[in-house]
C-alpha positions, 0 to 999 in steps of 0.5 A: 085123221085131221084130228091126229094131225091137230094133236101132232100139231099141238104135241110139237107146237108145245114141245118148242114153246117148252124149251123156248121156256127154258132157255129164255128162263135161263138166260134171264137169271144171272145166277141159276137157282135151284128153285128156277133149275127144278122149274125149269126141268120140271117144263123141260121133261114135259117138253121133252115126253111131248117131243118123243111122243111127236116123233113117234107119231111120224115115225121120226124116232129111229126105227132101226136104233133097237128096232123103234122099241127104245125111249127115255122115260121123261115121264118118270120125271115130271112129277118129282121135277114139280115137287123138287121145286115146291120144296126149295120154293117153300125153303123147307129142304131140310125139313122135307125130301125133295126125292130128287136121287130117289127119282133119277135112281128110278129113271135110270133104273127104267132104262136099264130095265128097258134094254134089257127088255129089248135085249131079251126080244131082239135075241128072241129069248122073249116074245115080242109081247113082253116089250109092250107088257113092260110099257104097261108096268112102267106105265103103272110104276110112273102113275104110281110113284107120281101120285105118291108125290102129287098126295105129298105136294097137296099135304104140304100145301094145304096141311103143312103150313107151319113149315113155311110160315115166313114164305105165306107172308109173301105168297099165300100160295092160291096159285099152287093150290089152282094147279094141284086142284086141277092136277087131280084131271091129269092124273084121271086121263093118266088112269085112263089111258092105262086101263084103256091100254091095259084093256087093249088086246094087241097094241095100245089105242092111238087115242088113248094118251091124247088126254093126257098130253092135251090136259097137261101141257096147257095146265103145265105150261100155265103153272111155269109161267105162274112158278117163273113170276111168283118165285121172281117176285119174291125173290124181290121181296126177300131183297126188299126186307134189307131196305125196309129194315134200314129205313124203319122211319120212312114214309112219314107224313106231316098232318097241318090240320088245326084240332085239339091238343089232346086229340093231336097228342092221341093221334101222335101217338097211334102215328108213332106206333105205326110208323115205328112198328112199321104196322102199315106194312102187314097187308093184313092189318085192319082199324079193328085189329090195330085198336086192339094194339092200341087198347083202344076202341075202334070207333075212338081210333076211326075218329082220331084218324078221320078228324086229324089226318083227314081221311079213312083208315085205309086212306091212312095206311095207304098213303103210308104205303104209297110214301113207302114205294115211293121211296123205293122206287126213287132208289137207284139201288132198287131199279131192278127189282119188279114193281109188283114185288115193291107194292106187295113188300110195302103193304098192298095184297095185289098189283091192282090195289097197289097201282089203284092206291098209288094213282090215287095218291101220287096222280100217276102210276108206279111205272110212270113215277119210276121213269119220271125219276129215272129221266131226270136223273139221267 
């Protein structure tokens, strides 16, 4: 009994903390995008399968309305929520169907049949039995259909990377991957729980979705959260490429060290090459590959950057970088955009080697090099 109180519990407590979710996203966008709206319904039918599940367990759902035997099949739509979002977070909506009609036509389709079911049974033209014998089939269409669209989202993350290759080079997508992994437990106590009711010979086992619902609402809650700040962030970088475009030329450095005309002209000219081509900005660049751009030898380049600029190639590069979100961050026009977007759109691959980088450099962290400029401008 205490263990169906602490499941009541953590069923209502989620439930709230998914709509809270929802409106806080909601209210923090000036415009609603479709990737924010899918995540956010992709939370709020959690949400809101937990909320009735809740109510049901107290007896809260309105025993007399169609005596207690209706209820809205959130569940039809969590799934397909999640794989709408992928889609449009992706950008690759003309390439793919989001089956987003196709799964509203279901839902809508379940209900209906549900009345019918309960029309059936309240007129006696059915035994009461066909009420739970229609839970289970429509427990079964929803597991299937959600796994049709969990084996499609894993294709597309995991084969289909060529249809979004401009996205992988903001997002390479770890954290998607995380999620579908540890999906495949979900949709294990989903199995469960219909073979146990399946198996049961009157009414379903009170246990038998308490895996379930447990499991899914943290991984799910987890992976809102992830959506909510990943799509933010590259959000921001899209905005970034405008200003990087404009100021192709930022970031460059003066070198003051006294070496040989003929090793200061070579190094003028990897200098030249990757300011202009803006090389510093891949995060993926590396001495080796930047030698190859340079038909030139990997020990030769290290040794041009080390003697003139007077520090490694990493060092190199990310001054370059740090010069880069220095710029940015001093821009007014610029204030509302994250300062990890910033980091990642000028080079670094994580928000701890950016601010790493960026101390080191700068002698202070990117936070505090934006509230410097802002107190003194104000």
């Amino acid at each position: 009994m205490n263990f169906e109180r602490i499941f009541d519990f953590f069923l209502i407590i989620g439930a709230v903390h998914g709509f809270l979710f929802v409106i806080g996203t909601f209210l923090s966008r000036k415009k609603v995008e479709l990737q924010v709206f899918f995540l956010n319904m992709f939370v709020l039918f959690l949400s809101l399968n937990n909320f009735q599940t809740w109510l049901q367990q107290k007896q809260l759902i309105l025993a007399d309305f169609l005596d207690g035997h209706f209820i809205f099949p959130w569940y039809l739509l969590i799934v397909p929520a999640f794989y709408a979002f992928l889609v449009y977070y992706l950008q690759i909506e003309k390439k793919r169907w989001p089956f987003v009609r196709i799964s509203l036509a279901l839902f809508l389709l379940a209900i209906v049949a549900r009345l019918i079911v309960i029309f059936l049974v309240k007129r006696e033209l059915a035994p009461l039995a066909l009420v739970r014998n229609y839970n289970l089939a429509e427990d079964i269409i929803a597991l299937s259909y959600s796994i049709f669209l969990y084996v499609k989202s894993i294709r597309l993350v995991f084969k289909y990377q060529n249809l979004y290759p401009e996205i992988l080079k903001m997002d390479n997508l770890n954290w998607i991957k995380w999620f579908l992994r540890l999906g495949g437990a979900v949709f294990f106590f989903w199995l469960f729980a219909v073979v146990v009711n399946t198996m049961a010979v009157e009414q379903n086992p009170f246990y038998s979705y308490y895996p379930l619902r447990f499991f899914s609402s943290l991984l799910i809650y987890w992976v809102g959260y992830q959506a909510f700040f990943h799509y933010v962030v590259m959000k921001d970088r899209i905005g970034l490429r405008a200003h990087l475009a404009k100021n192709a030329r930022a970031g460059v450095l003066e070198y003051k060290r006294e070496t040989e005309p003929g090793l200061r002209t070579a190094f003028d000219t990897v200098d030249e090459y990757v300011r202009s081509n803006e090389r510093y900005l891949d995060s993926l660049i590396g001495l080796n590959g930047l030698a190859d751009e340079l038909n030139m030898g990997t020990s030769k380049l290290s040794k041009i950057i080390n003697d003139h600029a007077g520090e490694s190639f990493t060092d190199y590069i990310n001054r370059k970088r740090v010069a880069k979100a220095q710029d940015i961050l001093v821009d007014p026009e610029y204030d509302h955009y994250t300062i990890v977007s910033i980091g990642l759109e000028c080079g670094f691959n994580s928000k701890s080697a950016f601010y790493a980088s960026f101390n080191k450099i700068a002698g202070l962290s990117p936070q505090k090099f934006r509230n410097q400029r802002r107190l003194k401008v104000s």
